[in-house]
DONU-296232 format. One line per field, with one value per residue (C-alpha): residue in three letters; x, y, z. Coordinates in Angstrom, 3 decimals, always signed. Each point is the difference from the previous one (the first is absolute). Example, Ala and Ser with C-alpha at 12.3 -4.5 7.8 and 13.67 -1.06 7.14 Angstrom:
BEGIN
resn ALA SER
x +12.300 +1.370
y -4.500 +3.440
z +7.800 -0.660
***
This chain:
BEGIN
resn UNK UNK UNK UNK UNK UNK UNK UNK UNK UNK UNK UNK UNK UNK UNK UNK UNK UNK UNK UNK UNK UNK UNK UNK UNK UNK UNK UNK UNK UNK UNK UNK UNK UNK UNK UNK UNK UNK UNK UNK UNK UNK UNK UNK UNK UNK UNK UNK UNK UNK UNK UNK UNK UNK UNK UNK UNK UNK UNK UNK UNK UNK UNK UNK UNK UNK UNK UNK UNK UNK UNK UNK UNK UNK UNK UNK UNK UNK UNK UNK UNK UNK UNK UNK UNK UNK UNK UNK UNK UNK UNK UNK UNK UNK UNK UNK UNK UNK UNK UNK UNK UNK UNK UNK UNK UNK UNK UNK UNK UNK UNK UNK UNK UNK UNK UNK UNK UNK UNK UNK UNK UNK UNK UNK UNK UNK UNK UNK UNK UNK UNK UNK UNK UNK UNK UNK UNK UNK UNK UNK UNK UNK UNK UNK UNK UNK UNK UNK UNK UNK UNK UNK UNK UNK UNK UNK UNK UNK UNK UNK UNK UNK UNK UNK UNK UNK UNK UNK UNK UNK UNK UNK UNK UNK UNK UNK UNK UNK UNK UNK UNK UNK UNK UNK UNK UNK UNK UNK UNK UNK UNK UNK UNK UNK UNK UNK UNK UNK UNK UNK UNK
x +49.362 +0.897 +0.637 -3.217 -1.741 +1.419 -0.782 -3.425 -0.189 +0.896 -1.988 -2.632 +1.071 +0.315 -3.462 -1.653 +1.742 -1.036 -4.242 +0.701 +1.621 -3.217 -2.838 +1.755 +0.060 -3.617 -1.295 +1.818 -1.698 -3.539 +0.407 +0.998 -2.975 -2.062 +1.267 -0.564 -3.221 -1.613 +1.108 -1.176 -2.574 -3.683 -2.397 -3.080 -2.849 -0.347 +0.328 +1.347 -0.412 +0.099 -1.542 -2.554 +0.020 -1.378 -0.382 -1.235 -1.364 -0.827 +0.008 +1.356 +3.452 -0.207 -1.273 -2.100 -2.519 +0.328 -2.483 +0.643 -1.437 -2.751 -3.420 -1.783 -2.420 -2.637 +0.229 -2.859 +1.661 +3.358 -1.137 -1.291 +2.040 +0.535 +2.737 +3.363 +2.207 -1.761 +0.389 +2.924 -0.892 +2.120 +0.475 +1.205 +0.884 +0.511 +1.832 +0.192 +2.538 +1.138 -1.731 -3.504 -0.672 +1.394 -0.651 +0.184 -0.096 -0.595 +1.488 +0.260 +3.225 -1.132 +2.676 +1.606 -1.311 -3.631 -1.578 -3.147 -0.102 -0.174 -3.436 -1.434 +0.489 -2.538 +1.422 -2.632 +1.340 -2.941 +0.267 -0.867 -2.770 -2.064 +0.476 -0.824 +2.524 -1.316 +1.793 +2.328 -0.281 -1.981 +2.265 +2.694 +2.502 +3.885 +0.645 +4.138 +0.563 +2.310 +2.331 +0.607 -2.717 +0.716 -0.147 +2.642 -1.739 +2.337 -1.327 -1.230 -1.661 -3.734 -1.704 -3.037 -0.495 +0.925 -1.411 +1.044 +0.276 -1.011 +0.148 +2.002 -1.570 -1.034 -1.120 -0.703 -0.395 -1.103 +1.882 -1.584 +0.966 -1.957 +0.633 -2.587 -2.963 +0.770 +3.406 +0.266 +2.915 -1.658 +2.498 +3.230 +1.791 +0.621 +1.859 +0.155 +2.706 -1.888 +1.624 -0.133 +1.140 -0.471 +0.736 -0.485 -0.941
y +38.976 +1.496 -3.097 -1.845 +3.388 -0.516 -3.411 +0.546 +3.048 -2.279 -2.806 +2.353 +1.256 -3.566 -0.706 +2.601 -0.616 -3.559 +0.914 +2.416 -2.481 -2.412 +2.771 +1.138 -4.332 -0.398 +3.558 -1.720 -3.381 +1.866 +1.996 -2.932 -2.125 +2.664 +0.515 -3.807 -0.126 +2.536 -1.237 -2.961 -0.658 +0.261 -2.723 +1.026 -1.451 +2.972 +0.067 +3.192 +0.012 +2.914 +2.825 -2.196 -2.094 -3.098 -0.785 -3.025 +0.857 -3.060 +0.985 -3.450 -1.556 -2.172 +0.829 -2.970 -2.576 -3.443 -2.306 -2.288 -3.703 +1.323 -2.308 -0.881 +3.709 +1.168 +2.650 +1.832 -0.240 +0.401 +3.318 +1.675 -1.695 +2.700 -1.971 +2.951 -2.790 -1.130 +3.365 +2.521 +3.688 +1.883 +3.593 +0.836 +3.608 +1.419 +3.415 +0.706 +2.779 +0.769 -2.964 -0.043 -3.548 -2.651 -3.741 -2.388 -4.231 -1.291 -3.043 -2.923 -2.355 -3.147 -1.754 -3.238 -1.487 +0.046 -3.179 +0.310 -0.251 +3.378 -1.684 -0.199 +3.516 +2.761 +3.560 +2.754 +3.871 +3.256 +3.419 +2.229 +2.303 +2.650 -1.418 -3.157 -3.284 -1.194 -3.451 +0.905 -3.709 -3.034 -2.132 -1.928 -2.722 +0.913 +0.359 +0.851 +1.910 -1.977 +3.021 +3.355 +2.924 +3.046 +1.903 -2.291 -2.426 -3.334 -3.254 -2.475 +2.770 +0.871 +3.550 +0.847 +2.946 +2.970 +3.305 +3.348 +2.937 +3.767 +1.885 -0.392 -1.586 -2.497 -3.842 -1.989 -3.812 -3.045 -3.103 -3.347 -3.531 -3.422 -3.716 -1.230 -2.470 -2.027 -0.846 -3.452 +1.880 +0.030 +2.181 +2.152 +3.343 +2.461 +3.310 +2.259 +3.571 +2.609 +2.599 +2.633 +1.152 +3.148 +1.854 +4.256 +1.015
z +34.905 -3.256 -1.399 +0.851 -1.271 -3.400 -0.114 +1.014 -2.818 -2.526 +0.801 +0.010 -3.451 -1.238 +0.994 -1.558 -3.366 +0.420 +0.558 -2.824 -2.569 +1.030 -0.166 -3.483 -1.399 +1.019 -1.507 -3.215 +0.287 +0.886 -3.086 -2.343 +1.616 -1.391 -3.106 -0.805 +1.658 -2.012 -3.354 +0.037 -2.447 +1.583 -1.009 -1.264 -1.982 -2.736 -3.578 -1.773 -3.712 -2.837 +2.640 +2.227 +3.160 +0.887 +3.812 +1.957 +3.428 +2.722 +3.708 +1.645 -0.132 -3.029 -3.279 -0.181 +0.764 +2.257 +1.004 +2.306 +0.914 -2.585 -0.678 -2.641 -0.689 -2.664 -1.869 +1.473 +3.587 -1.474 -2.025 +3.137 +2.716 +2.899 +1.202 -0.203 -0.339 -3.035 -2.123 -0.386 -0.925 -1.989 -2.362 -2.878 -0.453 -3.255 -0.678 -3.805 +0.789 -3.736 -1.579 -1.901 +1.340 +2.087 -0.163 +3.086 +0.387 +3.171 +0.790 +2.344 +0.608 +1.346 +3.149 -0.621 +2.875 -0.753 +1.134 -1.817 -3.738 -2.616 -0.925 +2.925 +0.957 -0.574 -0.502 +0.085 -0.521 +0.880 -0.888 +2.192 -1.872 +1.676 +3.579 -0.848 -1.125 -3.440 -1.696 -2.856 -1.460 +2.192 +1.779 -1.718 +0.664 -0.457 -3.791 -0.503 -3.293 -2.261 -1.356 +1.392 -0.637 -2.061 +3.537 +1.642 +2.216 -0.274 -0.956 +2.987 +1.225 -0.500 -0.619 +1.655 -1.950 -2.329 -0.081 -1.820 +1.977 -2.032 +3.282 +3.142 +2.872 +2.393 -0.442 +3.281 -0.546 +1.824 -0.579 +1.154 +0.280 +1.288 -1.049 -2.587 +1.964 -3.026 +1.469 +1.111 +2.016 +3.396 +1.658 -1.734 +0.024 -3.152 -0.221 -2.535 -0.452 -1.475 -2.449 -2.681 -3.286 -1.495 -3.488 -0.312 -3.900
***
């Protein structure tokens, strides 16, 4: 009896060492998870420069605009479309922090698998201006700058627009896109990446 007794003591003993040697490796591998996880580098569409911050705000899961197995439309339909699909609404918020001023480009980045042509694509950008969405230039097919802009959009890209910024706030936007009923395309898809640059002064 005293022999079985020990044995069962230390198999007993040998077993709790064992859960404790486990519990103790995962606590470790928790902790290092963690450690990794929360320096990884967060991706965010902000731009800090010299004391102010530029911020793009869009509320769905791509910062962009599709259409797809888009027809021939005019630019009066296309301008006032209702269709959510065919507009994307975004903000711009503008903190000036330390800065006097802060400059922003908005740009778009066109996909490589566009099936309709850049010149038969009409681009139209509002402004959102005392409740109301008011054009910031009439609609326009996609015109890629040939060099890179003093506030760092790339070339290939186009801007939609520039504005300076003397006070922090808010600019909402309404981006819109619709093939051109002078296409002789009678069916195609276009996507576009919308993005910003900004420079604090």
């Amino acid at each position: 009896m005293d022999k079985e007794n020990k044995k069962e003591k230390g198999l007993s003993k040998n077993f709790w060492l064992i859960l404790i040697s486990i519990c103790f490796i995962l606590i470790i591998l928790v902790v290092i998870g963690l450690i990794v996880f929360f320096n990884q580098d967060k991706k965010i569409v902000e731009e800090t420069k010299n004391g102010g911050n530029v911020t793009l705000n869009y509320s769905t899961n791509v910062n962009g605009l599709s259409i797809v197995n888009a027809v021939p439309t005019t630019n009066a339909i296309g301008m006032v479309n209702a269709d959510e699909s065919q507009y994307f609404d975004f903000s711009v918020d503008v903190d000036l922090d330390e800065a006097d001023s802060v400059e922003y480009e908005i740009f778009i980045k066109k996909s490589p698998n566009n099936t309709i042509s850049d010149d038969d694509i009409r681009i139209y950008l509002e402004q959102e201006k005392s409740g109301t969405y008011v054009k910031v230039s009439d609609p326009v097919s996609f015109k890629a700058i040939k060099e890179d802009s003093k506030l760092g959009t790339k070339k290939g890209n186009m801007i939609l627009t520039k504005c300076k910024k003397t006070n922090s706030g808010t600019d909402n936007y309404r981006l819109r896109m619709w093939l051109a009923d002078s296409s002789l395309t009678p069916v195609g898809n276009y996507s576009i990446e919308l993005n910003i640059v900004g420079k604090a002064k």
